[in-house]
DSSP file (Angstrom, degrees, kcal/mol; ACC not computed):
  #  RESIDUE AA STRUCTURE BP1 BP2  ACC     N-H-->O    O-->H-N    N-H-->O    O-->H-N    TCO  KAPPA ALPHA  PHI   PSI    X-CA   Y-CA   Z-CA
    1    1 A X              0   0    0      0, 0.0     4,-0.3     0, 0.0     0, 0.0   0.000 360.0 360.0 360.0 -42.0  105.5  103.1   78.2
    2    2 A X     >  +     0   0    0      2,-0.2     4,-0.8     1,-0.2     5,-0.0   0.542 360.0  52.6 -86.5 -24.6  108.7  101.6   79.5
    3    3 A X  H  > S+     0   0    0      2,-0.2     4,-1.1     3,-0.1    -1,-0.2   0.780 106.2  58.3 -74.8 -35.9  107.9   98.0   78.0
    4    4 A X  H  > S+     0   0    0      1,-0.2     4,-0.5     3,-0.2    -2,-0.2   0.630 103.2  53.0 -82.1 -12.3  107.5   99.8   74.7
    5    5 A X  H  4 S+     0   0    0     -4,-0.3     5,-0.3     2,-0.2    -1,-0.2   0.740 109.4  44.6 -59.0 -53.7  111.0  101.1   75.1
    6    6 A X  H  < S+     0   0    0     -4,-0.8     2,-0.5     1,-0.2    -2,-0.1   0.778 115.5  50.1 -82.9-103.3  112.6   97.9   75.5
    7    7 A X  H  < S+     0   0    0     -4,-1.1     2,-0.4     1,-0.3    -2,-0.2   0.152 124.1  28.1 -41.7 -36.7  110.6   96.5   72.7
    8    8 A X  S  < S-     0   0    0     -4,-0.5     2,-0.4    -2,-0.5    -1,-0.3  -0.687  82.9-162.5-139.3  64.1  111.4   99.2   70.5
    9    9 A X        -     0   0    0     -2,-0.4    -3,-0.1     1,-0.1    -2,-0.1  -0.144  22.2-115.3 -63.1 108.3  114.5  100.5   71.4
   10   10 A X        -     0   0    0     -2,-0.4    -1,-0.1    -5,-0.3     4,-0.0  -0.003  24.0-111.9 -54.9 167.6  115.2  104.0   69.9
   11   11 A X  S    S+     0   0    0     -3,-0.0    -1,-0.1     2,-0.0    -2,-0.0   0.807  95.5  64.3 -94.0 -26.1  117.9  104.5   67.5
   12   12 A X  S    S-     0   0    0      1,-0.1     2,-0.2     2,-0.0     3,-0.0  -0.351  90.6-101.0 -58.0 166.9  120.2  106.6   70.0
   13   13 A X     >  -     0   0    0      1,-0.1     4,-0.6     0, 0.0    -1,-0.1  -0.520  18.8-115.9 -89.5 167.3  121.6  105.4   72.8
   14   14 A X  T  4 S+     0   0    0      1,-0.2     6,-0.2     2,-0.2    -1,-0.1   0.925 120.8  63.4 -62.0 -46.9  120.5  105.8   76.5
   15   15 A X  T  4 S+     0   0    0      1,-0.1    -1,-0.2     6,-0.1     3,-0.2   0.868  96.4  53.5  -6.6 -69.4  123.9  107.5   76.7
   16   16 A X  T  4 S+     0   0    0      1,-0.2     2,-0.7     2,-0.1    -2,-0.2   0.795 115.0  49.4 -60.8 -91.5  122.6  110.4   74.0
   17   17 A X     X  +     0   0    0     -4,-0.6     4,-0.8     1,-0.1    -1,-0.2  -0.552  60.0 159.0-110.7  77.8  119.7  110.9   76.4
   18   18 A X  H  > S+     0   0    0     -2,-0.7     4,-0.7    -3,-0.2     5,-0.4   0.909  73.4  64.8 -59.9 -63.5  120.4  111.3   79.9
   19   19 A X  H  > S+     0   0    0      2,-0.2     4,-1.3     3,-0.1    -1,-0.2   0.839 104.1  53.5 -43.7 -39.8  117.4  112.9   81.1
   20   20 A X  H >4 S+     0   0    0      1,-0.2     3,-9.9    -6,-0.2     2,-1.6   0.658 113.4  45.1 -58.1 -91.5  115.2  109.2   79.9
   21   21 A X  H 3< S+     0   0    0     -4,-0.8    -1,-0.2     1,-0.3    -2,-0.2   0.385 110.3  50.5 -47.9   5.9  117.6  107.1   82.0
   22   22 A X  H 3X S+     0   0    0     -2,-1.6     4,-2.6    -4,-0.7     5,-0.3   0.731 113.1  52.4 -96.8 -20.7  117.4  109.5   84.8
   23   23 A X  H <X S+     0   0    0     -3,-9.9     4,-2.5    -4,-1.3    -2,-0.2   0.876 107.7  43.3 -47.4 -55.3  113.9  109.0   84.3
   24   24 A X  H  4 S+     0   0    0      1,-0.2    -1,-0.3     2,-0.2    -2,-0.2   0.125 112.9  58.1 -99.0   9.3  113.7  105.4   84.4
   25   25 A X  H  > S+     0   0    0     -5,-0.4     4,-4.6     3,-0.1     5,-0.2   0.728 111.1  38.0 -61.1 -58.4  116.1  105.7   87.4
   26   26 A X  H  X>S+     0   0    0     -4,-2.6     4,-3.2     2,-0.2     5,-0.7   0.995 115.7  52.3 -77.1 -50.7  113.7  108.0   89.7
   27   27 A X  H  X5S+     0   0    0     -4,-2.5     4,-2.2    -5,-0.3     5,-0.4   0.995 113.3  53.6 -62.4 -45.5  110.2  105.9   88.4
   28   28 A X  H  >5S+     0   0    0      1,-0.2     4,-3.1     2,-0.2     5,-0.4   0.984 112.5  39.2 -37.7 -78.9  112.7  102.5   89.7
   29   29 A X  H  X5S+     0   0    0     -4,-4.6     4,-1.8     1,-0.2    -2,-0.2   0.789 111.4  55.5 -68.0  -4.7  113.2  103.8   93.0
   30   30 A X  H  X5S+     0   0    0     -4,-3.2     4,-2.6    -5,-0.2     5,-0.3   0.838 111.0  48.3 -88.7 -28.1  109.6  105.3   93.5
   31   31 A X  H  X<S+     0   0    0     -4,-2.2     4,-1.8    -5,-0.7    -2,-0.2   1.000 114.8  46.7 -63.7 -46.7  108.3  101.7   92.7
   32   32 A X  H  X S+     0   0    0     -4,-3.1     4,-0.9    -5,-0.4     5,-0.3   0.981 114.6  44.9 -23.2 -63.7  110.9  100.6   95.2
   33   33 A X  H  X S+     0   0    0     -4,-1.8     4,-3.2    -5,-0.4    -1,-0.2   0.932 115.4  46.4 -54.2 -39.6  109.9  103.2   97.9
   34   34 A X  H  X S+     0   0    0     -4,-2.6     4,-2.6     2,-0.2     5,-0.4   0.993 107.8  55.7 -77.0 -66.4  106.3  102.6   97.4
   35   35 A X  H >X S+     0   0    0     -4,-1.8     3,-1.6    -5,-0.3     4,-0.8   0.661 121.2  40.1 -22.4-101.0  106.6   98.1   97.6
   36   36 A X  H 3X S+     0   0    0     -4,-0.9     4,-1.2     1,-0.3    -1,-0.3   0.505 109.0  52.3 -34.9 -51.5  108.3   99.0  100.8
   37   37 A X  H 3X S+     0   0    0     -4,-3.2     4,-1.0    -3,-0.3    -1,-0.3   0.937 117.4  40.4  -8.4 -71.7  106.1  101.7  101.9
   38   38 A X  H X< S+     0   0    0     -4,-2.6     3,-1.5    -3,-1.6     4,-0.4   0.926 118.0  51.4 -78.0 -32.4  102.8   99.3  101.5
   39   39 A X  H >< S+     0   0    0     -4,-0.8     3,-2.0    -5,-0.4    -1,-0.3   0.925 108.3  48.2 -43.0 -46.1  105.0   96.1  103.0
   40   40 A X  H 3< S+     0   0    0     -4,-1.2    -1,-0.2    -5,-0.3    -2,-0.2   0.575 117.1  44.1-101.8  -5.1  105.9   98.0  105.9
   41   41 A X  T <<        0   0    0     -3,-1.5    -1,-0.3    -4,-1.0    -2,-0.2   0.312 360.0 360.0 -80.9  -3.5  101.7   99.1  106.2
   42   42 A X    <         0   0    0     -3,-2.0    -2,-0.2    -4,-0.4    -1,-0.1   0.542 360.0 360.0-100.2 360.0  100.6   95.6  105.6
């Protein structure tokens, strides 16, 4: 979904649309949290 973004970038900016980048903020740090999470299980 997020590859298909950057490939096809819509014709607003991230700017106009806060609520995406906040989006693609929070789903960034939970892939963070979790890589760290399963390192810190391994």
């Amino acid at each position: 979904m997020h590859l298909k973004c950057l490939l096809n970038p819509p014709t607003r900016p991230l700017r106009a649309d806060p609520f995406l980048s906040f989006r693609i903020r929070l789903y960034r740090f939970l892939s963070l949290s979790l890589d760290s999470y399963l390192m810190t299980r391994a």
